[in-house]
N, C-alpha and C positions, 0 to 999 in steps of 0.2 A: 252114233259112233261113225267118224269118217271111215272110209274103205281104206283099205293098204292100198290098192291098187289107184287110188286117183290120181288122175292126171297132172294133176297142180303138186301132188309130191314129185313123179318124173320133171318135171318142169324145172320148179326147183332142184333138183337134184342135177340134171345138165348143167343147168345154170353154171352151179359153185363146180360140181367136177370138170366144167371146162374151163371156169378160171383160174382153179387152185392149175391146171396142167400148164395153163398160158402163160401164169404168171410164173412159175417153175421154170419150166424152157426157155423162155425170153431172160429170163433171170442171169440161169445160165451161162446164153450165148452173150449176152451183152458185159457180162463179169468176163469171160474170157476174152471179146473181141475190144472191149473196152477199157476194162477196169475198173467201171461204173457198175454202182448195183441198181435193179432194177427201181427200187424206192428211191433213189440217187437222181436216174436217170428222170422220172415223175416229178420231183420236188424243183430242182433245174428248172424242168421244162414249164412247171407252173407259175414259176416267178419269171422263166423268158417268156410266157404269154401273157404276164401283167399290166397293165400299166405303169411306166416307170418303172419295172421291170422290178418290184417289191410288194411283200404280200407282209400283213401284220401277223404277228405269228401264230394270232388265236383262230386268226382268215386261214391261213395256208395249214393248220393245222384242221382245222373241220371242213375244209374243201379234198386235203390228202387221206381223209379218212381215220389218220394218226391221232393217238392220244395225244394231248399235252407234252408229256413225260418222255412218249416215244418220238415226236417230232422235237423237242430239245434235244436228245440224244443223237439222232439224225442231221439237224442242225450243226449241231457242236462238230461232227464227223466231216462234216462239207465246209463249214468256217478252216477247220482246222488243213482241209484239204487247199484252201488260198478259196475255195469257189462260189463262196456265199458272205455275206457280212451281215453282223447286227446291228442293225441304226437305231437310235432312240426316235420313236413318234413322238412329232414336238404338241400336238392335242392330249396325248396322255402320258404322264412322266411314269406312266407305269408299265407300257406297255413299249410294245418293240417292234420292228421292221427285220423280214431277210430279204436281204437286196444282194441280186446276182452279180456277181463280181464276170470284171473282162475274161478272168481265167475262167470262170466258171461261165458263162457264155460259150466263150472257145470251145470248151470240152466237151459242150453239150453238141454244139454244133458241128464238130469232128463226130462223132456219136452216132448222130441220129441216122447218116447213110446205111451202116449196119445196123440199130435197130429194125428201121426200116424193111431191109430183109429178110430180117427174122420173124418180123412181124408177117411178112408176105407169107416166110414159108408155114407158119405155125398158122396165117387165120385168115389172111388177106385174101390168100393165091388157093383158097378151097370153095371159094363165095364169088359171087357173078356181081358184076358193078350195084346191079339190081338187088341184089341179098348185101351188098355191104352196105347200101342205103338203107335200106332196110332192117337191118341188124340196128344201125347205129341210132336209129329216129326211136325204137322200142328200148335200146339199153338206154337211149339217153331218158326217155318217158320216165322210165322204173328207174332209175339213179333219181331224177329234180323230185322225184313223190317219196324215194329213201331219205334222199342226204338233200333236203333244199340248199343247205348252206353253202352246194356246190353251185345253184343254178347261174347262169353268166359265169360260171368262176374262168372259164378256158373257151375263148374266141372259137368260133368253129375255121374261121379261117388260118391258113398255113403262120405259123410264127417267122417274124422278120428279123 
């Protein structure tokens, strides 16, 4: 029988209690300074780090983590806001494209200045150049062995 006390439940246990807090905050501040939600501001951002700046929906929906179900709902929400569009994939008549609209580009990119800060102050601005390197080389480890379907999915380089 495992101990209560192991290390790998604390582990775990920072892990998700410091995401559920990040993701809450950032949420937050980015719905008030923006009027993007934080899942908003993620889905945007992963079709402006695309190529051709379009992701297939069954791709941006297993690289965002999101069901099916919950990334169409999501989708529908951003189409409807002018900021994403649905293009048919001409390889499969079944299957679908979201491609970021100029509006939705713009908005993401007016955005990302206050994300950004929020991000400093909630995770960025408590961690040495050295622990954000480092942070990021271990979450990204433990994400590509979770979710492969994410691996390549978002350039490490800044989006243009």
């Amino acid at each position: 029988m495992a101990a209560l006390d192991d290390e790998r439940l604390t582990l775990v246990g920072l892990l998700l209690e410091s995401s559920a807090a990040v993701r809450s905050q950032l949420d937050k501040q980015l719905v008030r300074d923006t009027g993007l939600t934080l899942q908003s501001f993620e889905l945007l951002l992963r079709l402006a780090r695309a190529p051709g700046r379009h992701l297939r929906m069954s791709d941006l929906a297993a690289r965002s983590g999101l069901t099916p179900s919950g990334l169409t709902r999501a989708v529908d929400r951003l189409e409807a806001a002018g900021l994403v569009a649905r293009k048919p994939c001409p390889s499969d008549g079944r299957g679908a494209y979201t491609a970021l609209t100029p509006a939705g580009l713009s908005t993401l990119r007016s955005a990302v200045r206050p994300h950004l800060d929020h991000v400093e102050r909630c995770v960025t601005g408590v961690l040495s150049p050295a622990e954000r390197a480092q942070l990021t080389a271990l979450l990204r480890k433990v994400r590509d062995h979770v979710n492969p379907a994410a691996v390549g999915a978002i350039p490490v380089g800044p989006a243009t």
